[in-house]
N, CA, C and O atoms as a Tinker XYZ file with bonds, in Angstrom:
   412  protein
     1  N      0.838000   -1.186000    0.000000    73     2
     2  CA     0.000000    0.000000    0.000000    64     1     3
     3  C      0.879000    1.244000    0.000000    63     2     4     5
     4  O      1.612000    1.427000    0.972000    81     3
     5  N      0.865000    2.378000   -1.311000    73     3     6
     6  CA     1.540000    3.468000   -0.972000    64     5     7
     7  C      2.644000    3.351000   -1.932000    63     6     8     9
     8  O      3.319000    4.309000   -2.310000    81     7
     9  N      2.778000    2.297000   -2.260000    73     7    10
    10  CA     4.135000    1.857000   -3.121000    64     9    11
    11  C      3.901000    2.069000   -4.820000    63    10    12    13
    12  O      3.383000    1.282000   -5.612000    81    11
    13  N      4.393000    3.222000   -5.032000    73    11    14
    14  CA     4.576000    3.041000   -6.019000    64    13    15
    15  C      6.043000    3.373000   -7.143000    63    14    16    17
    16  O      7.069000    3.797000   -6.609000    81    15
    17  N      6.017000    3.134000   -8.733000    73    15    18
    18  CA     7.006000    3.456000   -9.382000    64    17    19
    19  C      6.448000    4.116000  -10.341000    63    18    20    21
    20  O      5.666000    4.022000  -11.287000    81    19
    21  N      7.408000    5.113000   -9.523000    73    19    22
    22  CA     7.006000    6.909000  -10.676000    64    21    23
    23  C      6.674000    6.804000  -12.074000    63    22    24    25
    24  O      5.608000    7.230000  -12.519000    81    23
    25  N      7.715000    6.149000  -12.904000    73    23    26
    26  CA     8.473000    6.291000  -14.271000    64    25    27
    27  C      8.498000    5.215000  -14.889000    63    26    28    29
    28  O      9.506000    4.878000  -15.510000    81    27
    29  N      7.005000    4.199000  -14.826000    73    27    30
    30  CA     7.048000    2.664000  -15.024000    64    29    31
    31  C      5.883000    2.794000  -15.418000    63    30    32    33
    32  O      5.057000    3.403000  -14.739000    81    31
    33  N      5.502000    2.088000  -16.933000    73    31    34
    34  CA     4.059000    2.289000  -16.867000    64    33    35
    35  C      3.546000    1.063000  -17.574000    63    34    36    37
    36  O      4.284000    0.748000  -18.507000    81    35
    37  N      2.309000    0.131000  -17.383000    73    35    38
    38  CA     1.742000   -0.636000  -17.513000    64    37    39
    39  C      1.809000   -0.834000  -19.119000    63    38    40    41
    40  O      1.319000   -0.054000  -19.935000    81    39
    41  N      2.600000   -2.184000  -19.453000    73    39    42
    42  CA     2.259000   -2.598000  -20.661000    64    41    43
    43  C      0.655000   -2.946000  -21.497000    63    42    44    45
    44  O      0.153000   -2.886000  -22.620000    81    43
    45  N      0.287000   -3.355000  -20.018000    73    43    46
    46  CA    -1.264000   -3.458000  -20.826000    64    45    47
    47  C     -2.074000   -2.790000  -20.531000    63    46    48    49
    48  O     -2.463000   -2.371000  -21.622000    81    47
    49  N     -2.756000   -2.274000  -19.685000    73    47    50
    50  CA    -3.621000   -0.882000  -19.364000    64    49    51
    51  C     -2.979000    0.161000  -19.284000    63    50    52    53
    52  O     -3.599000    1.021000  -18.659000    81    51
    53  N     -1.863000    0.519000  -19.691000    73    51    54
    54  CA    -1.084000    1.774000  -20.250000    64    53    55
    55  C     -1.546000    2.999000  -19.273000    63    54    56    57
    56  O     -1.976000    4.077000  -19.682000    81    55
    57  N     -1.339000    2.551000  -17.608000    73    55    58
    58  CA    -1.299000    3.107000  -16.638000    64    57    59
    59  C     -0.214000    3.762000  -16.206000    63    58    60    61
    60  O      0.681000    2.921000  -16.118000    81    59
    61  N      0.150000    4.733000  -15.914000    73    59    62
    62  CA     1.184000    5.565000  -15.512000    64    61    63
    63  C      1.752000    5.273000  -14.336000    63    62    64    65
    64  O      0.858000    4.820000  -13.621000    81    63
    65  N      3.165000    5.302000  -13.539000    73    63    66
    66  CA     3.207000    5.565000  -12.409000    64    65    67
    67  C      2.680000    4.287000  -11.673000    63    66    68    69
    68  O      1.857000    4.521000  -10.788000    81    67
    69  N      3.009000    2.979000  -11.885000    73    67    70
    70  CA     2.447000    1.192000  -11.274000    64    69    71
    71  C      2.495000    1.525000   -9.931000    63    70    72    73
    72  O      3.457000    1.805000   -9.216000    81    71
    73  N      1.026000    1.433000   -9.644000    73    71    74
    74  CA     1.000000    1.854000   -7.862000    64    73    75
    75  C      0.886000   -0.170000   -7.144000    63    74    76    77
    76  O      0.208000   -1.034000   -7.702000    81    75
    77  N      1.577000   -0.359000   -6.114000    73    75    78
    78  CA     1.464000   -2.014000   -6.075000    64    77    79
    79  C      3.148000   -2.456000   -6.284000    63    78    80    81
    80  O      4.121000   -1.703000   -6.338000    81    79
    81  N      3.110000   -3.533000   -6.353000    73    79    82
    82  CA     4.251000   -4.200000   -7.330000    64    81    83
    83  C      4.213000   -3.877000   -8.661000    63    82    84    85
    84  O      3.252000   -3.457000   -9.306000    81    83
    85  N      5.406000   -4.121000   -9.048000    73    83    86
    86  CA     5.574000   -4.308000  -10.679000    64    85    87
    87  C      6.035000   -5.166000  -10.688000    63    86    88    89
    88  O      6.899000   -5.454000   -9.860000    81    87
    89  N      5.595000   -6.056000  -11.773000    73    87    90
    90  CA     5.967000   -7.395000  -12.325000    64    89    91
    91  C      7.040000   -7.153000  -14.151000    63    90    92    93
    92  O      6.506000   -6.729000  -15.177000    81    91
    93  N      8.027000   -7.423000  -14.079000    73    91    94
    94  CA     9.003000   -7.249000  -15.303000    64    93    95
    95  C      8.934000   -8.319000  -15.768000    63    94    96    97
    96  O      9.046000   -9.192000  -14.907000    81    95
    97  N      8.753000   -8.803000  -17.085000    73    95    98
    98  CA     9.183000   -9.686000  -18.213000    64    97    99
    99  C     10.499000  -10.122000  -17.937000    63    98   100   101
   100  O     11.295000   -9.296000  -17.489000    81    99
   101  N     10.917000  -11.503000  -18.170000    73    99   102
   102  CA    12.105000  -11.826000  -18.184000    64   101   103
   103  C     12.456000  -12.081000  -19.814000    63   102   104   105
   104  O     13.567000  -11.897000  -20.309000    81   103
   105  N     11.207000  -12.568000  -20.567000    73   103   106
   106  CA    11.265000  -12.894000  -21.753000    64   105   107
   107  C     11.374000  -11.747000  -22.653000    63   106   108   109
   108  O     11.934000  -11.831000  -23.746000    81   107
   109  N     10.955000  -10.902000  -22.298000    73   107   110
   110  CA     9.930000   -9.622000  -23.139000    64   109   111
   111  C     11.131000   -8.412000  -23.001000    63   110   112   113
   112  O     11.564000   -8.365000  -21.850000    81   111
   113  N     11.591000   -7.687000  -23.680000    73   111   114
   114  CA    12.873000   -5.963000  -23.952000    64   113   115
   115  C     11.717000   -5.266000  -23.218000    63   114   116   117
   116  O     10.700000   -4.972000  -23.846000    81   115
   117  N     11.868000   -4.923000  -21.574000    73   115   118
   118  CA    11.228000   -3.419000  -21.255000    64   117   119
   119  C      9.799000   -3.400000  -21.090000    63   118   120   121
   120  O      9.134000   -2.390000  -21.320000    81   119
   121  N      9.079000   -5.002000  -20.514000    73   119   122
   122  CA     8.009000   -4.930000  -20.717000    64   121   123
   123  C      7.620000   -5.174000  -18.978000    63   122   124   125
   124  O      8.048000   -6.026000  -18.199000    81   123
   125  N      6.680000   -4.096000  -18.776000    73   123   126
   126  CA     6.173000   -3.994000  -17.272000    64   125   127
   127  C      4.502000   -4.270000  -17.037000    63   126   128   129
   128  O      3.771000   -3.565000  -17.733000    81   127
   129  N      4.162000   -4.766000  -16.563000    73   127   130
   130  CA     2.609000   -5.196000  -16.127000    64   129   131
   131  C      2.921000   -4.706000  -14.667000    63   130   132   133
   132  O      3.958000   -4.742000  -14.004000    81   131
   133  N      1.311000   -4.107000  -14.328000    73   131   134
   134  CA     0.755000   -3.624000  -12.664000    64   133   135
   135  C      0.422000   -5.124000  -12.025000    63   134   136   137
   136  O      0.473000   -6.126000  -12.738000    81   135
   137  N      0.150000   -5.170000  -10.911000    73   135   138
   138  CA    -0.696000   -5.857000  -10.667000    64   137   139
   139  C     -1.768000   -6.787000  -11.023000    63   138   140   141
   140  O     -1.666000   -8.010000  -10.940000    81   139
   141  N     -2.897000   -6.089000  -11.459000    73   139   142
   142  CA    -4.045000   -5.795000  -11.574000    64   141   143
   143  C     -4.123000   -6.972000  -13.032000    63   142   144   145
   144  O     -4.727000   -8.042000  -13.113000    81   143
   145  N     -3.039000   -6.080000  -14.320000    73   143   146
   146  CA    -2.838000   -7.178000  -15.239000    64   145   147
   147  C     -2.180000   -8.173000  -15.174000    63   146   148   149
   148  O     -2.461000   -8.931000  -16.103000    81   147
   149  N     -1.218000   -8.657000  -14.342000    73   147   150
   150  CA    -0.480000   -9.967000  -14.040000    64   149   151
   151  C     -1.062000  -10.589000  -13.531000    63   150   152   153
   152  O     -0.830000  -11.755000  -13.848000    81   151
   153  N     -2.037000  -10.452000  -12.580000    73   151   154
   154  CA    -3.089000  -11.265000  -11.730000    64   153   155
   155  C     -4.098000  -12.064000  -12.564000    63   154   156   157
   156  O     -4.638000  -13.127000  -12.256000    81   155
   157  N     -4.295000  -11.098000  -14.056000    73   155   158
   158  CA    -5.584000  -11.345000  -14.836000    64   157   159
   159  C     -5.177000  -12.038000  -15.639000    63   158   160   161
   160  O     -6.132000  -12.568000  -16.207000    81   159
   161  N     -4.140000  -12.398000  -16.085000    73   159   162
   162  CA    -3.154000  -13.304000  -17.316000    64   161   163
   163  C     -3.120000  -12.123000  -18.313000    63   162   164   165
   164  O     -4.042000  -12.192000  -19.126000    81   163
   165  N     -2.429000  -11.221000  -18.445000    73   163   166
   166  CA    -2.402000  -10.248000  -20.033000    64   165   167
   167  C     -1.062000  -10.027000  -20.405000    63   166   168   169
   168  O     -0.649000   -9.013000  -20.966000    81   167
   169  N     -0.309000  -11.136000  -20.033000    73   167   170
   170  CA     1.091000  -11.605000  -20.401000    64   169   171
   171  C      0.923000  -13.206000  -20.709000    63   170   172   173
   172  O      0.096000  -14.003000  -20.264000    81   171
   173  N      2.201000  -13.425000  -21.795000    73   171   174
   174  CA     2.725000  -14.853000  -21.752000    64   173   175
   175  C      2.693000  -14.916000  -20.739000    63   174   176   177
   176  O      3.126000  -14.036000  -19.996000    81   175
   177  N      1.777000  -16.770000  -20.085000    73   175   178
   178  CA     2.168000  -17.391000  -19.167000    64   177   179
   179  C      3.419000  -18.059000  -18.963000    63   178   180   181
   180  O      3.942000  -18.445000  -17.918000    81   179
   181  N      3.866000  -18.135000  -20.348000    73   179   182
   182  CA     5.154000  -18.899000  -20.321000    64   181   183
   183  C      6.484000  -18.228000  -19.798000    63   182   184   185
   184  O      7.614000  -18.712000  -19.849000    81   183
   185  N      6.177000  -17.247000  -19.384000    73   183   186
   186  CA     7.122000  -16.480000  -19.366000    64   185   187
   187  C      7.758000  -16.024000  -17.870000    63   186   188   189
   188  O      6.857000  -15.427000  -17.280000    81   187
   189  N      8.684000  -16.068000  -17.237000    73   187   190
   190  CA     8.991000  -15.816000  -16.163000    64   189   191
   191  C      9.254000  -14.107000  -15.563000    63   190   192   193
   192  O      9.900000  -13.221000  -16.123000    81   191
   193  N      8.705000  -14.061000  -14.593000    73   191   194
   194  CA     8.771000  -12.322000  -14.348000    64   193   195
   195  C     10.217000  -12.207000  -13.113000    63   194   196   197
   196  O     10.951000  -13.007000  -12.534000    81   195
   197  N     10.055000  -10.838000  -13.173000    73   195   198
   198  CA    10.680000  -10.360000  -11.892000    64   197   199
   199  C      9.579000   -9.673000  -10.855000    63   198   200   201
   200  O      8.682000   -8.977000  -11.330000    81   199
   201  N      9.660000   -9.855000   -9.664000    73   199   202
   202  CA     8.513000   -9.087000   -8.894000    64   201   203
   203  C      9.610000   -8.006000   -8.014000    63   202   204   205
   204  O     10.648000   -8.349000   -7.449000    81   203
   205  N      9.013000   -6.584000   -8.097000    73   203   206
   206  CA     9.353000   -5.548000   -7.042000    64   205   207
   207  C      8.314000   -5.101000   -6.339000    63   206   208   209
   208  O      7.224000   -4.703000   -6.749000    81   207
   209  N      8.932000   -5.239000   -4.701000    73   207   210
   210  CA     7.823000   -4.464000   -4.224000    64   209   211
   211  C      8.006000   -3.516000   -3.731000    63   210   212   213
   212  O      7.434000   -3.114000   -2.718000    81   211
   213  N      8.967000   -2.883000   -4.441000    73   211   214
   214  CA     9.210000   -1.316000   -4.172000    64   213   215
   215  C     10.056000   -0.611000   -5.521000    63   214   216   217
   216  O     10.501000   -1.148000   -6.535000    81   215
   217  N     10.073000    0.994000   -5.017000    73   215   218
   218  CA    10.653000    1.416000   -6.631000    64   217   219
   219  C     12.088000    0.584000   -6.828000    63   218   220   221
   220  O     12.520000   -0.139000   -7.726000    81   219
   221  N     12.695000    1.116000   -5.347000    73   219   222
   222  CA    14.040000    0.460000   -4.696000    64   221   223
   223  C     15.012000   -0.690000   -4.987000    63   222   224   225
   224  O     16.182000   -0.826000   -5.342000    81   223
   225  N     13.378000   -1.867000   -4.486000    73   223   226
   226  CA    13.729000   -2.800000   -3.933000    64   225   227
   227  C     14.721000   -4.001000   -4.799000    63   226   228   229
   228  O     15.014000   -3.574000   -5.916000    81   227
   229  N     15.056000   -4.828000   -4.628000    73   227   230
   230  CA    16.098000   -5.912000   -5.103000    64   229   231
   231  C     14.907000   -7.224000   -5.479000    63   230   232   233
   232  O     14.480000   -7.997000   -4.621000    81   231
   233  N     14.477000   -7.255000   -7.061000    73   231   234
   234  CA    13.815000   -8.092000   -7.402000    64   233   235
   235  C     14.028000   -9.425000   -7.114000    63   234   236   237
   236  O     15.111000   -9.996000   -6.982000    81   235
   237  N     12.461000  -10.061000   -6.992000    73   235   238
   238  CA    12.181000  -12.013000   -6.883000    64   237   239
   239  C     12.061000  -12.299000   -7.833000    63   238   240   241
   240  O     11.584000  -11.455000   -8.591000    81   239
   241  N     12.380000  -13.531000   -8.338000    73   239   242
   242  CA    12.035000  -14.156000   -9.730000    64   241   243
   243  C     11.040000  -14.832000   -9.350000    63   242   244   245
   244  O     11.316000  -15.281000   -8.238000    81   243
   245  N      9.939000  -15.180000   -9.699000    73   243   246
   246  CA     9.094000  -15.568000  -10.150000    64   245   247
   247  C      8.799000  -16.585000  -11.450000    63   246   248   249
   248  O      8.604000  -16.319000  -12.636000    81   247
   249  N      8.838000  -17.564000  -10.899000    73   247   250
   250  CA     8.940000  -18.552000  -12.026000    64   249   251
   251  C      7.217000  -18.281000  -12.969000    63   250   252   253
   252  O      6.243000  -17.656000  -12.548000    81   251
   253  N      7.395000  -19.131000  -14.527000    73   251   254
   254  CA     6.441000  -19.162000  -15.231000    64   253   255
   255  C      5.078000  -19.678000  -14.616000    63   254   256   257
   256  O      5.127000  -20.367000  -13.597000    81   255
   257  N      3.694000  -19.324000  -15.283000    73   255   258
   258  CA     2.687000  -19.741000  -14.646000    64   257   259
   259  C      2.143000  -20.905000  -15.214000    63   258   260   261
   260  O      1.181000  -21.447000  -14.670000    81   259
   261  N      2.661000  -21.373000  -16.286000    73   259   262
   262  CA     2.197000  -21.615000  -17.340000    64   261   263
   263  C      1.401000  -23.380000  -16.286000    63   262   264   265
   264  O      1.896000  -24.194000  -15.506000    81   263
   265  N      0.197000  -23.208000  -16.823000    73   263   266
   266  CA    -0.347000  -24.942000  -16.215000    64   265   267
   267  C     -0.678000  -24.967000  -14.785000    63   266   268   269
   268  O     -0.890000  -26.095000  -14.341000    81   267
   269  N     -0.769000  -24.022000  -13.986000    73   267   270
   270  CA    -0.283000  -23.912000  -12.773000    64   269   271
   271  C     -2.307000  -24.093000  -12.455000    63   270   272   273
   272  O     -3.119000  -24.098000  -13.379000    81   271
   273  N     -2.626000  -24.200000  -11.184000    73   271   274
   274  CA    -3.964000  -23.910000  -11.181000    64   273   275
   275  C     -3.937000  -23.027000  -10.309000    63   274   276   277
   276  O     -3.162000  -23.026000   -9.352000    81   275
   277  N     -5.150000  -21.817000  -10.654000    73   275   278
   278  CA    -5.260000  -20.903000  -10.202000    64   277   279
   279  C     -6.727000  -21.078000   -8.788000    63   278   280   281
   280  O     -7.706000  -21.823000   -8.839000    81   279
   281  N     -6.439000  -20.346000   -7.961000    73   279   282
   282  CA    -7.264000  -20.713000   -7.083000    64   281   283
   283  C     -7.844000  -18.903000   -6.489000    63   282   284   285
   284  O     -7.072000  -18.053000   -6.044000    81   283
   285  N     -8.987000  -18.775000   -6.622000    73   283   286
   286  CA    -9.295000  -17.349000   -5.911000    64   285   287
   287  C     -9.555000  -17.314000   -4.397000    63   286   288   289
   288  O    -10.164000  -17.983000   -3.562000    81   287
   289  N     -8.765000  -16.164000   -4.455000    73   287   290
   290  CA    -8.849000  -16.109000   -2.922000    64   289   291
   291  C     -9.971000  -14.842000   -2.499000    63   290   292   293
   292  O    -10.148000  -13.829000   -3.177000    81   291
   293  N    -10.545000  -15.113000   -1.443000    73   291   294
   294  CA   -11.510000  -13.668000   -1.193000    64   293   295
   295  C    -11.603000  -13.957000    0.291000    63   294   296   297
   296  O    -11.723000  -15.064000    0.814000    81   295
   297  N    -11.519000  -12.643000    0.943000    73   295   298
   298  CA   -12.031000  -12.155000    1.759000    64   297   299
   299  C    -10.632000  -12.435000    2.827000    63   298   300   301
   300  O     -9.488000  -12.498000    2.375000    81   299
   301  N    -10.960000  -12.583000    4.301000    73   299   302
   302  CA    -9.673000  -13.567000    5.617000    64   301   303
   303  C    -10.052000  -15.136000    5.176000    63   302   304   305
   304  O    -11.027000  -15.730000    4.715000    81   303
   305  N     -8.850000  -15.406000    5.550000    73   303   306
   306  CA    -8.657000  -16.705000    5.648000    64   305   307
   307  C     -9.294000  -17.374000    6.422000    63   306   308   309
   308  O     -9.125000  -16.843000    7.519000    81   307
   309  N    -10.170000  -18.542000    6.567000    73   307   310
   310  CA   -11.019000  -19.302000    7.188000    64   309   311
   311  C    -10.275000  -19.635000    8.515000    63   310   312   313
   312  O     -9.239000  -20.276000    8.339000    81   311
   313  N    -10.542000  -19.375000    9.633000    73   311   314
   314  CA    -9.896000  -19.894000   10.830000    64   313   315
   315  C     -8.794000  -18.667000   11.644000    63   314   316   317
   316  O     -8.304000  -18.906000   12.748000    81   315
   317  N     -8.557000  -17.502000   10.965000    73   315   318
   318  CA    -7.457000  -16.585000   10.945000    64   317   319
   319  C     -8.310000  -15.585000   12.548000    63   318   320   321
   320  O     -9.538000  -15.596000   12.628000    81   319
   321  N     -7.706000  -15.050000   13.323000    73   319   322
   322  CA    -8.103000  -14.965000   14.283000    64   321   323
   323  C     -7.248000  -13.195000   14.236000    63   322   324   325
   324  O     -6.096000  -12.777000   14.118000    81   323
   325  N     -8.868000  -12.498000   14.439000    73   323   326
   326  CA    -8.248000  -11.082000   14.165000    64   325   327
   327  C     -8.337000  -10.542000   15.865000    63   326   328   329
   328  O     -9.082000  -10.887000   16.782000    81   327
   329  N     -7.193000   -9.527000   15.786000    73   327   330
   330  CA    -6.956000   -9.115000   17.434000    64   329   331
   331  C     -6.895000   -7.644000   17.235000    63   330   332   333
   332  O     -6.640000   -7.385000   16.059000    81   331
   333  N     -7.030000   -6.678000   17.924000    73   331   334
   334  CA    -6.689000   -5.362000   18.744000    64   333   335
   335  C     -5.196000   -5.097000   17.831000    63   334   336   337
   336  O     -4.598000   -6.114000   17.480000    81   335
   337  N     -4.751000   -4.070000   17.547000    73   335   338
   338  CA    -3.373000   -3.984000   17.121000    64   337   339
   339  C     -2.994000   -3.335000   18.489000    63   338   340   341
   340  O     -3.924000   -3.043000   19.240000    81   339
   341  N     -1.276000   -2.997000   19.010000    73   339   342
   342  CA    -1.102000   -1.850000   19.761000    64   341   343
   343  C     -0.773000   -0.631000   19.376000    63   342   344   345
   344  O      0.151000    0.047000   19.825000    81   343
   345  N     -1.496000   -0.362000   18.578000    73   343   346
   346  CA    -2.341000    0.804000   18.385000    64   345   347
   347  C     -3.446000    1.789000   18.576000    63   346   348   349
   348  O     -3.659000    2.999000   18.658000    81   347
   349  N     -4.128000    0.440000   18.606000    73   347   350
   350  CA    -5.488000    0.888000   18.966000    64   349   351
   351  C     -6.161000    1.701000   19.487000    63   350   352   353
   352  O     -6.287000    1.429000   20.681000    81   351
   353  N     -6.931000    3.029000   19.059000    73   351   354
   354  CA    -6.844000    3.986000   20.217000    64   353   355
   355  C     -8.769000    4.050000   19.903000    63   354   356   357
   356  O     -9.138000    5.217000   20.035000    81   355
   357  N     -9.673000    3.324000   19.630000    73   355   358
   358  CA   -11.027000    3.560000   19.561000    64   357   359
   359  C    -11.561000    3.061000   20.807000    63   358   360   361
   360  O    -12.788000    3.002000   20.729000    81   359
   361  N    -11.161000    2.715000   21.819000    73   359   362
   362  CA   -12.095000    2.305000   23.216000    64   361   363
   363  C    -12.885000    0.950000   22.766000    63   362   364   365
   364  O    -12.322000   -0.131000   22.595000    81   363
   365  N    -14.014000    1.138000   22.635000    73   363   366
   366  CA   -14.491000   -1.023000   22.904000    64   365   367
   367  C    -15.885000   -0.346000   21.455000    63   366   368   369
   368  O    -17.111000   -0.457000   21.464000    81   367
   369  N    -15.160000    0.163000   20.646000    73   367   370
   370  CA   -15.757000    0.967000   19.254000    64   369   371
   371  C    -16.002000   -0.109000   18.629000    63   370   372   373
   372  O    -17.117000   -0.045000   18.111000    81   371
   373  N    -15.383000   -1.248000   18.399000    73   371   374
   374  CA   -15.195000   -2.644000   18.101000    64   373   375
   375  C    -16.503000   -3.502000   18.557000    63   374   376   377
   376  O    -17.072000   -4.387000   17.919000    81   375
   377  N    -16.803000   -2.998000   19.807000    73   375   378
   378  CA   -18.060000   -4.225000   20.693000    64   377   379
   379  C    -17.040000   -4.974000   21.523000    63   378   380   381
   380  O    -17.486000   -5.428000   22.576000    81   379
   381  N    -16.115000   -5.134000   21.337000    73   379   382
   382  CA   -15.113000   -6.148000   22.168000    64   381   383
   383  C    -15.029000   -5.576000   23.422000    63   382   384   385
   384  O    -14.937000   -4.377000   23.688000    81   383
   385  N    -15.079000   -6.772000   24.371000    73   383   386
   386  CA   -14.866000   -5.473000   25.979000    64   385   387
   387  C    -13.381000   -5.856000   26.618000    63   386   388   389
   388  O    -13.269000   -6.913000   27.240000    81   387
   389  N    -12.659000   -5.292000   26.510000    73   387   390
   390  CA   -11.435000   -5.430000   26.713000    64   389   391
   391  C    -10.971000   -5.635000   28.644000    63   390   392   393
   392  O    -10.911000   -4.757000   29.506000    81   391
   393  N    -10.827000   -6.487000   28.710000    73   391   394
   394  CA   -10.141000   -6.322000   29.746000    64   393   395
   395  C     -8.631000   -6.569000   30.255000    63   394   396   397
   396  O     -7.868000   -7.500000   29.997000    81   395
   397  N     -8.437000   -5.326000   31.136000    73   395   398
   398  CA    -7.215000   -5.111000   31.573000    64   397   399
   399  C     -6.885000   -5.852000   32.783000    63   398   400   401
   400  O     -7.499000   -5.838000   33.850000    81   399
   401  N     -5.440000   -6.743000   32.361000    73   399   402
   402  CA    -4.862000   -7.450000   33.424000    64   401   403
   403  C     -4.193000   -6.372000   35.047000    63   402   404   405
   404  O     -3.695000   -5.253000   34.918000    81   403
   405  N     -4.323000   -6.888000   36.035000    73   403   406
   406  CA    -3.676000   -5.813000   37.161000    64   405   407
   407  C     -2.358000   -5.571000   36.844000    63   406   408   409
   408  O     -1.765000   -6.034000   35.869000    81   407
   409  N     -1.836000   -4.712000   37.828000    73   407   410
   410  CA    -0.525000   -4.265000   37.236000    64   409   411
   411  C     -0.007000   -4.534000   38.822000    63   410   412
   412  O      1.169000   -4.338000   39.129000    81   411
């Protein structure tokens, strides 16, 4: 979130500025997909990328997709157990009634 690359722009929705990761062609001279289109297949599957997740950062390879099965994911994970961050500064805004251990 927040991440983006200024001066990089989407081979296939010819989006400016790839907010997310960018995914690079390993096969392909200079070819960049967002997110959004790497997720959707609008590249060779055959083809192996680089993933950044920053303008910065020191790319992953990412092997080809090609055959792979795709599985959608939505929503938390079944069983995933959400807590309070220490952060938290909304009082019991949540419904949760918090209680404090003695000191």
């Amino acid at each position: 979130a927040g991440v983006r690359h200024p001066n990089i722009i989407c081979d296939c929705c010819k989006k400016h500025g790839i907010r997310g990761m960018r995914w690079k062609c390993k096969m392909c001279f200079d070819y960049d997909l967002c997110t959004q289109c790497y997720m959707n297949n609008k590249h060779d599957l055959s083809h192996s990328f680089e993933r950044y997740e920053t303008a910065h950062s020191q790319p992953v390879l990412v092997s080809p997709r090609q055959n792979l099965t795709r599985i959608t994911l939505k929503g938390t994970f079944q069983g995933a157990k959400v807590v309070r961050g220490p952060d938290w500064e909304w009082g019991n805004q949540d419904g949760k009634l918090l209680l404090e251990s003695p000191v």
